[in-house]
BAZA-112222 format. One record per residue: residue number from 1; residue in three letters; x, y, z of N, C-alpha, C in turn. Coordinates in pm, whole numbers, plus 50000, padded with zeros to 5 digits. Layout:
BAZA-112222
+-----+---------+-------+-------+-------+-------+-------+-------+-------+-------+-------+
| num | residuo |   nc1 |   nc2 |   nc3 |  cac1 |  cac2 |  cac3 |   cc1 |   cc2 |   cc3 |
+-----+---------+-------+-------+-------+-------+-------+-------+-------+-------+-------+
| NUM |     ala |     X |     Y |     Z |     X |     Y |     Z |     X |     Y |     Z |
...
+-----+---------+-------+-------+-------+-------+-------+-------+-------+-------+-------+
end
This chain:
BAZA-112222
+-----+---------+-------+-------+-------+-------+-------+-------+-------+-------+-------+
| num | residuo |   nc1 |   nc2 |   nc3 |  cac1 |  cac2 |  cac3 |   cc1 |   cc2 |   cc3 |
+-----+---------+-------+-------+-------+-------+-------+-------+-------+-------+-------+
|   1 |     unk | 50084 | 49883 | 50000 | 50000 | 50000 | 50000 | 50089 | 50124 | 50000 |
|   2 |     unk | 50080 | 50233 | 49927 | 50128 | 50336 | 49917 | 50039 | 50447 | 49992 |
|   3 |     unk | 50148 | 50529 | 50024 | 50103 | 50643 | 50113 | 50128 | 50766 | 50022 |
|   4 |     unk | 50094 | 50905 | 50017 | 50126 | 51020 | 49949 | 50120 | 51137 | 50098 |
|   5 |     unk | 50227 | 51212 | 50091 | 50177 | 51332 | 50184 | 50244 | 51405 | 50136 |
|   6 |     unk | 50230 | 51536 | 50135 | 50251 | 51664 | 50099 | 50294 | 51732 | 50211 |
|   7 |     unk | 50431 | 51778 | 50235 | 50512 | 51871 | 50351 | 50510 | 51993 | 50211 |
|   8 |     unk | 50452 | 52093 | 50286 | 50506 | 52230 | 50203 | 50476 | 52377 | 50305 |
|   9 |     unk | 50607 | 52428 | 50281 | 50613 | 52533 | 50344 | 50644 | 52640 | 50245 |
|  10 |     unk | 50636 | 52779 | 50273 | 50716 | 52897 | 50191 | 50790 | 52842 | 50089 |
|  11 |     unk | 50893 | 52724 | 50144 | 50961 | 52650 | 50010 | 50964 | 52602 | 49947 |
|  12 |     unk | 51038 | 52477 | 49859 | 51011 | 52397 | 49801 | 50874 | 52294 | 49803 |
|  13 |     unk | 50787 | 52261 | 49714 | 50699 | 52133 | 49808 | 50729 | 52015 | 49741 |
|  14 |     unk | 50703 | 51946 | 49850 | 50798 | 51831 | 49835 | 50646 | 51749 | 49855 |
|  15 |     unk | 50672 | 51635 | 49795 | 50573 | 51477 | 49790 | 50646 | 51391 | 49857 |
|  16 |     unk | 50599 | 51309 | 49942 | 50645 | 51193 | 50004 | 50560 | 51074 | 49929 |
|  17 |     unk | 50621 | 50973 | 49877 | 50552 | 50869 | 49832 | 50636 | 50739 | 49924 |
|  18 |     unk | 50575 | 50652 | 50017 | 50619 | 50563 | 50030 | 50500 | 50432 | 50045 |
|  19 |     unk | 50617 | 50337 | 50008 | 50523 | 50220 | 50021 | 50574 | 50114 | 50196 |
|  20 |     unk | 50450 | 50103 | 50248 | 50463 | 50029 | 50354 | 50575 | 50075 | 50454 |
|  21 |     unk | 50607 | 50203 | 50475 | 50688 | 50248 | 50578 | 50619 | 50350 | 50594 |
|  22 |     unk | 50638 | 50382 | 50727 | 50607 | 50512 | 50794 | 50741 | 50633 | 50852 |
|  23 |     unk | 50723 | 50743 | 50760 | 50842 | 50836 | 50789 | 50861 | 50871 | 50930 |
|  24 |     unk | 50922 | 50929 | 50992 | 50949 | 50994 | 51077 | 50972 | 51149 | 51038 |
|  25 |     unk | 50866 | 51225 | 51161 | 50907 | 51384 | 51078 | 51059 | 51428 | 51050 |
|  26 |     unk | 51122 | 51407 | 51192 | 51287 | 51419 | 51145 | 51323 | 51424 | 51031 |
|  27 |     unk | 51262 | 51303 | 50982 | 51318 | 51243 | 50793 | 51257 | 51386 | 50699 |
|  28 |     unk | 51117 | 51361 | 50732 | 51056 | 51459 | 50638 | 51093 | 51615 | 50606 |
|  29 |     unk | 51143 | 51617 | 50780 | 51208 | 51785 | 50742 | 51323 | 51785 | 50719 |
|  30 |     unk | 51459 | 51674 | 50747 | 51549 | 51654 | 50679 | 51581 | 51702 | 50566 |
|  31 |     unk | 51448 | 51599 | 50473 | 51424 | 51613 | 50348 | 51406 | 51778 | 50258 |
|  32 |     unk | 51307 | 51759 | 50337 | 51259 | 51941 | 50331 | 51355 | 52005 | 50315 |
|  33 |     unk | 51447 | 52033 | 50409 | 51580 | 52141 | 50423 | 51664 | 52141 | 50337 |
|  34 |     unk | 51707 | 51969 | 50293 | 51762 | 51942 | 50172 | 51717 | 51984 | 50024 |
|  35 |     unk | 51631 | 51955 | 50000 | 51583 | 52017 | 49894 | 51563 | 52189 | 49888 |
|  36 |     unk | 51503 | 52193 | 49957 | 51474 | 52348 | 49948 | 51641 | 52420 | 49941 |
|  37 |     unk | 51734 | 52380 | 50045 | 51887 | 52448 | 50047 | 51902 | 52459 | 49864 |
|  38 |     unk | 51809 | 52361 | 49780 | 51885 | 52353 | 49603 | 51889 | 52496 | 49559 |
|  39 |     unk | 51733 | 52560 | 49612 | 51708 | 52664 | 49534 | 51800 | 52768 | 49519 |
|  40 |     unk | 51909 | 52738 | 49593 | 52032 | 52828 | 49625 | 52079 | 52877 | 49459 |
|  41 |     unk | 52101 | 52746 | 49417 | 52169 | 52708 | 49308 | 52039 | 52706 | 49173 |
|  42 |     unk | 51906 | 52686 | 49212 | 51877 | 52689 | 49114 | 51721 | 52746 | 49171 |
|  43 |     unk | 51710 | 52851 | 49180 | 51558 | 52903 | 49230 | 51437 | 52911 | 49172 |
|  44 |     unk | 51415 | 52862 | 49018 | 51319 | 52806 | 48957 | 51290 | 52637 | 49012 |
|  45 |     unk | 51301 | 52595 | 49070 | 51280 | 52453 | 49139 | 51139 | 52485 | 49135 |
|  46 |     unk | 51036 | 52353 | 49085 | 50907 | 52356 | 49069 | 50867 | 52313 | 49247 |
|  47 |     unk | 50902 | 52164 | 49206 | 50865 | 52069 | 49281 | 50951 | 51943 | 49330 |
|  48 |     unk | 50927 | 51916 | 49419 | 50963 | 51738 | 49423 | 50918 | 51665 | 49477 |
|  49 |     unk | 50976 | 51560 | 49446 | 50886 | 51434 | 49528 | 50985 | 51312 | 49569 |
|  50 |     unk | 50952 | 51247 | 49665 | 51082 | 51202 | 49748 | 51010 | 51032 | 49785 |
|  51 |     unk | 51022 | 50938 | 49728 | 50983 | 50765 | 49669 | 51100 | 50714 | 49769 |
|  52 |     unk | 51044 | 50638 | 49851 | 51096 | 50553 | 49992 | 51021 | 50439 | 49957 |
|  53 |     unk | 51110 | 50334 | 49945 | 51049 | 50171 | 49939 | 51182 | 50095 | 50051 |
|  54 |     unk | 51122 | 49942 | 50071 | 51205 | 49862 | 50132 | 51239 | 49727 | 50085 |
|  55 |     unk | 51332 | 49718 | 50019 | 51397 | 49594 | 49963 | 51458 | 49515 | 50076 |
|  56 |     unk | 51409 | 49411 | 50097 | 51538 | 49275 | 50172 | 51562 | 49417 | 50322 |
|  57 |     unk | 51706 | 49458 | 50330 | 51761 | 49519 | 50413 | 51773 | 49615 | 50413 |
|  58 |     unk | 51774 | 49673 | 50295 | 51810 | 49806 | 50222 | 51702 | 49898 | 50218 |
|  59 |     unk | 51701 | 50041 | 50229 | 51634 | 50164 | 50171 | 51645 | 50176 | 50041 |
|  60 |     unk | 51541 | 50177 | 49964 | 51601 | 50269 | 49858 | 51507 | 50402 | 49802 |
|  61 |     unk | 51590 | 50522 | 49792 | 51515 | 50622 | 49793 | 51545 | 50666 | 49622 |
|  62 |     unk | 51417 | 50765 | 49591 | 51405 | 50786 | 49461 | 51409 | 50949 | 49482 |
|  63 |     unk | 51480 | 51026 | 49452 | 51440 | 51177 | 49436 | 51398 | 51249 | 49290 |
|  64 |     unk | 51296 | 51253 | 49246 | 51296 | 51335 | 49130 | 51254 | 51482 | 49175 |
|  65 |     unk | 51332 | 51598 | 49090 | 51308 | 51773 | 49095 | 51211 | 51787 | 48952 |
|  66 |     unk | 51114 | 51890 | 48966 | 51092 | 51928 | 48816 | 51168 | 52076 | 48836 |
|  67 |     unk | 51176 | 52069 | 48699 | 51258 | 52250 | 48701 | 51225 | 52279 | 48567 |
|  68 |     unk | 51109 | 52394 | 48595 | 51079 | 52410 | 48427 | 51023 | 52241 | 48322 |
|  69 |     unk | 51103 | 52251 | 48239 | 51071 | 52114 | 48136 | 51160 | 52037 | 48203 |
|  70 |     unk | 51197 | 52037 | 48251 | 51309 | 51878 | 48336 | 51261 | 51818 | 48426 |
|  71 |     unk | 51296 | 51717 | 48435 | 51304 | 51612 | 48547 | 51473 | 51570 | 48557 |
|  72 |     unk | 51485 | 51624 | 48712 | 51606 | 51567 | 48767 | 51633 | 51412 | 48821 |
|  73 |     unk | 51624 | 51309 | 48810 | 51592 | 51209 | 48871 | 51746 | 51141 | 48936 |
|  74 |     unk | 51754 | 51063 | 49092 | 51849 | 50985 | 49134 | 51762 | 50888 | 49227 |
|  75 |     unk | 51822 | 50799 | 49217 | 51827 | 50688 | 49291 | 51935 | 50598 | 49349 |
|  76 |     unk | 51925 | 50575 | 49473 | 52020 | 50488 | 49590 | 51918 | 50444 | 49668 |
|  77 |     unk | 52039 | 50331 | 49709 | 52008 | 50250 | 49824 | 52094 | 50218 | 49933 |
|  78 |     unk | 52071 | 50197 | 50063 | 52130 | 50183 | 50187 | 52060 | 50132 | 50286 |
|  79 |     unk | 52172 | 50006 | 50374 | 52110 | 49993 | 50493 | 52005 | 50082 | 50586 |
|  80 |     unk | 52013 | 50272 | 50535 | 52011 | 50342 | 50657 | 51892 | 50491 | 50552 |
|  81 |     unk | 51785 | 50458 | 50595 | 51718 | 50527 | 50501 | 51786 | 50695 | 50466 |
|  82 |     unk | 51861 | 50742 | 50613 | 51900 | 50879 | 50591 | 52018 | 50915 | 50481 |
|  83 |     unk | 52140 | 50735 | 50465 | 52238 | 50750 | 50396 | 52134 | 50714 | 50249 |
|  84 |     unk | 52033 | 50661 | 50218 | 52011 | 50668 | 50110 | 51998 | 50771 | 50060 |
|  85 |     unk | 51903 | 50868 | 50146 | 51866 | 50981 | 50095 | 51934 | 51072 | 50016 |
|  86 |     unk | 52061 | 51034 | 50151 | 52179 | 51178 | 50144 | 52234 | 51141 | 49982 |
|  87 |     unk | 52268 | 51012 | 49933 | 52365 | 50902 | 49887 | 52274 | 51017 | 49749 |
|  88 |     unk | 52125 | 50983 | 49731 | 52104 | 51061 | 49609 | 52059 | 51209 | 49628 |
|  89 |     unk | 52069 | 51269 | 49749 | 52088 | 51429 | 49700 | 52238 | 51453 | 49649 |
|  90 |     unk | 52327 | 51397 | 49681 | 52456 | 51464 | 49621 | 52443 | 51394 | 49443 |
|  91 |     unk | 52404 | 51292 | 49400 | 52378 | 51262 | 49280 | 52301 | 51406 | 49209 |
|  92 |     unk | 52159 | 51436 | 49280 | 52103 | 51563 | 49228 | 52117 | 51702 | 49248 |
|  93 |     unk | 52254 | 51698 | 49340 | 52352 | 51806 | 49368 | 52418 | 51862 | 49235 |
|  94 |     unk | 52491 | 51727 | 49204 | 52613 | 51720 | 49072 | 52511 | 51736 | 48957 |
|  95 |     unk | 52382 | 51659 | 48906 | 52278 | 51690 | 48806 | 52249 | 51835 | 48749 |
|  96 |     unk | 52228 | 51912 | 48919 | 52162 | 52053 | 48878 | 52322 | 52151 | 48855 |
|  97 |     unk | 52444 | 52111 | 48937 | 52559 | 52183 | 48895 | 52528 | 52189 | 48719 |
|  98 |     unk | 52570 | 52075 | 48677 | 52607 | 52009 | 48561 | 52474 | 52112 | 48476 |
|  99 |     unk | 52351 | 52094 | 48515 | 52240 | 52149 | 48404 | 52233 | 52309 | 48404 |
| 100 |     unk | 52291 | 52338 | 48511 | 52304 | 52498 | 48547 | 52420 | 52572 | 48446 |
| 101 |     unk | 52573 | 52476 | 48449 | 52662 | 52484 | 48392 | 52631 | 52508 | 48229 |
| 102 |     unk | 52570 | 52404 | 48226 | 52511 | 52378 | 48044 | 52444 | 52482 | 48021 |
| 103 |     unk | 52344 | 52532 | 48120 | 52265 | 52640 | 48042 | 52330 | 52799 | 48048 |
| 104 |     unk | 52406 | 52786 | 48141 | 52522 | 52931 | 48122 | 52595 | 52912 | 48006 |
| 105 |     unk | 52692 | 52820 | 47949 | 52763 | 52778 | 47854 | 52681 | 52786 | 47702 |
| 106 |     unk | 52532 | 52759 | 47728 | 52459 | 52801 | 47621 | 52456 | 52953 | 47567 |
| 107 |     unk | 52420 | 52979 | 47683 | 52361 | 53138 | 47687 | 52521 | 53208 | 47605 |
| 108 |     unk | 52621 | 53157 | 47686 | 52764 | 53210 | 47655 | 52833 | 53247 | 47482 |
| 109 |     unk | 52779 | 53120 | 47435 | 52832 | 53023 | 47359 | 52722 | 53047 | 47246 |
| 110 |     unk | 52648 | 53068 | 47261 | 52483 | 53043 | 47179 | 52487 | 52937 | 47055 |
| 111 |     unk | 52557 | 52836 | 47100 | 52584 | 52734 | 46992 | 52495 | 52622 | 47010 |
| 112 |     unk | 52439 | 52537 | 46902 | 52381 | 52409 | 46986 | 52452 | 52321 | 47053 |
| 113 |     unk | 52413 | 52228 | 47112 | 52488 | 52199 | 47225 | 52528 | 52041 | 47114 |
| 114 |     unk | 52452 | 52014 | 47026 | 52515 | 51892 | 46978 | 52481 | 51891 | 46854 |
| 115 |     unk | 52533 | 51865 | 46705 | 52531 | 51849 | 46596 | 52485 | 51725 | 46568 |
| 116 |     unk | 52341 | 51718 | 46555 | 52251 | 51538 | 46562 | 52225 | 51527 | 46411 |
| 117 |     unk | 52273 | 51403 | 46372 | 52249 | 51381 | 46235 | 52137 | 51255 | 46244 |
| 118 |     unk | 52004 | 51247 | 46237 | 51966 | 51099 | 46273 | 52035 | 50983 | 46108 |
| 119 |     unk | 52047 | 50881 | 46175 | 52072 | 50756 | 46079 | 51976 | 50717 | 46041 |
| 120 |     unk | 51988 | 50656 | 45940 | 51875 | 50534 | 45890 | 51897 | 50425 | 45864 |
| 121 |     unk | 51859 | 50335 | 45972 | 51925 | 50207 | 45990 | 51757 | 50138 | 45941 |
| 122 |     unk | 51780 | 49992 | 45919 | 51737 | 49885 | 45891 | 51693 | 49810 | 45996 |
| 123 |     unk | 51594 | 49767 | 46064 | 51533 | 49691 | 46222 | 51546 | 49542 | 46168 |
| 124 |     unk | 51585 | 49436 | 46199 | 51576 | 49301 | 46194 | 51529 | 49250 | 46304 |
| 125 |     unk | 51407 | 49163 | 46293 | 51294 | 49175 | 46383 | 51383 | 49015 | 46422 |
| 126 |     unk | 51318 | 48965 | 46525 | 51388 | 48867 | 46599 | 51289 | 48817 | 46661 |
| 127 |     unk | 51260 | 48658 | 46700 | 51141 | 48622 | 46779 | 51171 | 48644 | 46908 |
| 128 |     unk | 51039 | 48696 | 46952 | 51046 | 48728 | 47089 | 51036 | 48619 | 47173 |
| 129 |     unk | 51128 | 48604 | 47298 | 51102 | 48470 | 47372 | 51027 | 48555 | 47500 |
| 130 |     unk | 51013 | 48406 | 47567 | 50908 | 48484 | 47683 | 50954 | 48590 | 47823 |
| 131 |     unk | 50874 | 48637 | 47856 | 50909 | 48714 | 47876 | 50860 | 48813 | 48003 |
| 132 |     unk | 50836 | 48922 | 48115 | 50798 | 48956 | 48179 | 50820 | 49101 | 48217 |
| 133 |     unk | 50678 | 49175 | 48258 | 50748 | 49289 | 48240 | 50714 | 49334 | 48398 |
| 134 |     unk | 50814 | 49397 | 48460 | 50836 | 49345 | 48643 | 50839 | 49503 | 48624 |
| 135 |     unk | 50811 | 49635 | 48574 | 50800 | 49722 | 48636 | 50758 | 49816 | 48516 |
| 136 |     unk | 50630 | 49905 | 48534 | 50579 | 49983 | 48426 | 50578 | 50155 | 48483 |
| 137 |     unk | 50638 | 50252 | 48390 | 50644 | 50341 | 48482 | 50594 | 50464 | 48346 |
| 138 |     unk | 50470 | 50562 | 48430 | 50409 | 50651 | 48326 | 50454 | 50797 | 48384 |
| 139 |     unk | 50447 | 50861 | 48252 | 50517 | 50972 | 48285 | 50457 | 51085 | 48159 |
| 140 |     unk | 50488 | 51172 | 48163 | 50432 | 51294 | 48084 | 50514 | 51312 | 47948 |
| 141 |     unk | 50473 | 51300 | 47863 | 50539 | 51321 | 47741 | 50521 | 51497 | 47650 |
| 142 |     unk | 50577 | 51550 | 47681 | 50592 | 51709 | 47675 | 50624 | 51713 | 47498 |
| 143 |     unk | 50593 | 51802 | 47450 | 50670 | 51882 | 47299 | 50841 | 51897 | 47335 |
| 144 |     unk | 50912 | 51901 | 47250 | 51091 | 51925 | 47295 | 51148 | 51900 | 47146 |
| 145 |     unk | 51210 | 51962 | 47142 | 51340 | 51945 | 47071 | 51461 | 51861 | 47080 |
| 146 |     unk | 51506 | 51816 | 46922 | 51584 | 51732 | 46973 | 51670 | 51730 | 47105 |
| 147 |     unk | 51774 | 51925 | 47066 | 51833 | 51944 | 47135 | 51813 | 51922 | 47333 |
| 148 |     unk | 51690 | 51969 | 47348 | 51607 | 51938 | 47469 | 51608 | 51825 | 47516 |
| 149 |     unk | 51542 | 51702 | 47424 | 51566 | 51569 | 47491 | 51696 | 51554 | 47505 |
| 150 |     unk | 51781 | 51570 | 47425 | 51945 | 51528 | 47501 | 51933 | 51581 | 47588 |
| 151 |     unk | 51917 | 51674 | 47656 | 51954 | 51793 | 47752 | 51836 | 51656 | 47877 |
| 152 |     unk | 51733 | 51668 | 47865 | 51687 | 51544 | 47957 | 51692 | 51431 | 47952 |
| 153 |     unk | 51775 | 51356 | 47860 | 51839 | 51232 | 47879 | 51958 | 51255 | 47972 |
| 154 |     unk | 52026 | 51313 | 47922 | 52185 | 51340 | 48014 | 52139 | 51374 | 48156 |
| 155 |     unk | 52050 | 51466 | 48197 | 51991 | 51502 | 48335 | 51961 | 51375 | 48388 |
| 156 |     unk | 51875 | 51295 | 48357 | 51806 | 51179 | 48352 | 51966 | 51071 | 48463 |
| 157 |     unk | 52033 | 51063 | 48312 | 52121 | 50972 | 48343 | 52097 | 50843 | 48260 |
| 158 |     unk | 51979 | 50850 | 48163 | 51943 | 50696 | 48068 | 52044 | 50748 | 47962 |
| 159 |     unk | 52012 | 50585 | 47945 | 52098 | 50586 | 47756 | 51986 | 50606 | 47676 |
| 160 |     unk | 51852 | 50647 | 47661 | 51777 | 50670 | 47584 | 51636 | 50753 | 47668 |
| 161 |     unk | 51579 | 50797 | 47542 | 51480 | 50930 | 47624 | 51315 | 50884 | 47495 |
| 162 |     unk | 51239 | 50862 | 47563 | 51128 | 50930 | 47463 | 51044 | 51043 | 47493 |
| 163 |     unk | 51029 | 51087 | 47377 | 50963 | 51205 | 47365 | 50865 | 51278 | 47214 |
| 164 |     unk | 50797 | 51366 | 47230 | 50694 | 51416 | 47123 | 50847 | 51537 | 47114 |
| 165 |     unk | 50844 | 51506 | 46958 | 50915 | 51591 | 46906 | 50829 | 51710 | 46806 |
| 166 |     unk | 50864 | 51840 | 46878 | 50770 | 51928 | 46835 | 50803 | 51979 | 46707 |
| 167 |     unk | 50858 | 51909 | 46631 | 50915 | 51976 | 46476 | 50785 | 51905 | 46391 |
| 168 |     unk | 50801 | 51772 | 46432 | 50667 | 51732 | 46373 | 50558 | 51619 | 46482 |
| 169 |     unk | 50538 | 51657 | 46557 | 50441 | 51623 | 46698 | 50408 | 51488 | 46689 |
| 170 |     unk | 50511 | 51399 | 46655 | 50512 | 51265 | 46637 | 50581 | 51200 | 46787 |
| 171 |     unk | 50626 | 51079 | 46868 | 50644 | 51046 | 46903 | 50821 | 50980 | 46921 |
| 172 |     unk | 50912 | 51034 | 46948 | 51052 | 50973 | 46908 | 51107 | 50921 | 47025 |
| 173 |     unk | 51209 | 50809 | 46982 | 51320 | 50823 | 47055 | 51457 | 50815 | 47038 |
| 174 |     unk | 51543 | 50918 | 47161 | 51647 | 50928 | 47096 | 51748 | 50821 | 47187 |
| 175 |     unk | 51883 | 50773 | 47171 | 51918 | 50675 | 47273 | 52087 | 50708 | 47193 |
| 176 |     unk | 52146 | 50660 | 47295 | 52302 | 50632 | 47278 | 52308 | 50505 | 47211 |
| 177 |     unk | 52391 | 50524 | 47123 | 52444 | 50408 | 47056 | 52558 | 50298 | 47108 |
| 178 |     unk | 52598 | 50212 | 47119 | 52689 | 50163 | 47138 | 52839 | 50162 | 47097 |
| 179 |     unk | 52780 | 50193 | 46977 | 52938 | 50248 | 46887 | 53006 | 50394 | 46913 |
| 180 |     unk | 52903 | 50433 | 46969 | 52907 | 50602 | 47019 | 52812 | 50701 | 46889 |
| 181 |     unk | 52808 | 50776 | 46971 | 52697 | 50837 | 46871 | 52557 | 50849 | 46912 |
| 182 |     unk | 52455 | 50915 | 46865 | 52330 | 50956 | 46895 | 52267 | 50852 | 46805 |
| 183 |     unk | 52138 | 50772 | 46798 | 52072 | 50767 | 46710 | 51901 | 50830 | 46745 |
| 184 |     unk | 51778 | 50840 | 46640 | 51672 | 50858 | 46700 | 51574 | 50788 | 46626 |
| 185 |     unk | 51483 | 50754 | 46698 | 51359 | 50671 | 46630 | 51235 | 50730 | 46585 |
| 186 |     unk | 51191 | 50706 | 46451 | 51065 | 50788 | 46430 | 50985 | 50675 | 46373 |
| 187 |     unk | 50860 | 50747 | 46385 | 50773 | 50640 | 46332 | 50745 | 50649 | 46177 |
| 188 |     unk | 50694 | 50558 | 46116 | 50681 | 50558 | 45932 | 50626 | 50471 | 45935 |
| 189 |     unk | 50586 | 50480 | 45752 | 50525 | 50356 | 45681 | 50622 | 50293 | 45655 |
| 190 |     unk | 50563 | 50126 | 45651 | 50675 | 50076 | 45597 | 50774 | 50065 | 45455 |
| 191 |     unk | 50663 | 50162 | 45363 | 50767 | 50207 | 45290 | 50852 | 50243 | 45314 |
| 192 |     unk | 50823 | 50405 | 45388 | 50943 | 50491 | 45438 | 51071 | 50347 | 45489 |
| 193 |     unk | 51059 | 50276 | 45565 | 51146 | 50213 | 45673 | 51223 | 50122 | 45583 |
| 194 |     unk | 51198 | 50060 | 45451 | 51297 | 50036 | 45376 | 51410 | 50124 | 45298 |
+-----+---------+-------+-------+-------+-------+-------+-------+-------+-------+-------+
end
């Protein structure tokens, strides 16, 4: 069973989502102080929300920030719910340095931040063996630019991002390649795809 509560003061507001534990306020204003101290660094901070579950022995805590069109997201785990916590605010410490950095360097620079050529590769379909899907997770799919989804993949921390690409309000995704390199996925007929 999941719980939701809402701590909000003058500052930041923060969501508590946990399943089958009960916080302690300590934790909650912990939390609170922590987050809110971000706005230091970045004072458009929307919101957040702060995901406490219990594996085996372990904490593991989820922090996502919105800021504007982003989602900051980290995740850890620890014996000690407070070292989890801490374990991913310094992850979304280094995130918002890093996205703060990028967007001064933009402003600086007024260059795009990456020269994306998409490929056109060939899909070789493969039988699917069986299979299970152990965790489904929904989320908001916004308008963005290529340049943008990189910018929230890298925040993110995935090797791949989907998103409605507002050039033509279709559905894409873009992902790291293995060889290095960007690729992105669009949808077509199967003409187009030969």
């Amino acid at each position: 069973m999941s719980q939701k509560m809402k701590w909000q003061t003058k500052s930041l507001p923060v969501r508590f989502v946990t399943h089958d534990i009960n916080l302690a306020d300590e934790f909650q204003e912990h939390a609170q102080n922590s987050l809110s101290s971000l706005r230091k660094i970045y004072p458009n901070m929307q919101e957040a929300e702060v995901e406490v579950r219990r594996e085996r022995s372990q904490f593991i805590v989820e922090v996502t920030l919105k800021i504007a069109r982003y989602l900051l997201r980290a995740q850890e785990k620890a014996p000690s719910l407070r070292v989890a916590f801490d374990k991913a605010m310094d992850k979304i410490d280094r995130q918002l340095h890093k996205h703060k950095e990028r967007l001064i360097d933009r402003r600086r620079h007024s260059k795009p931040l990456v020269n994306f050529k998409p490929e056109t590769t060939t899909m070789v379909q493969t039988p699917v063996s069986d299979f299970t899907v152990v965790r489904t997770k929904k989320f908001s799919v916004k308008p963005m630019t290529i340049e943008e989804a990189l910018v929230q993949m890298d925040l993110l921390g995935h090797d791949f991002f989907v998103f409605v690409n507002a050039e033509n309000g279709q559905v894409n995704v873009l992902y790291r390649r293995k060889a290095g390199g960007l690729g992105l996925l669009e949808p077509g007929d199967e003409e187009e795809a030969t």
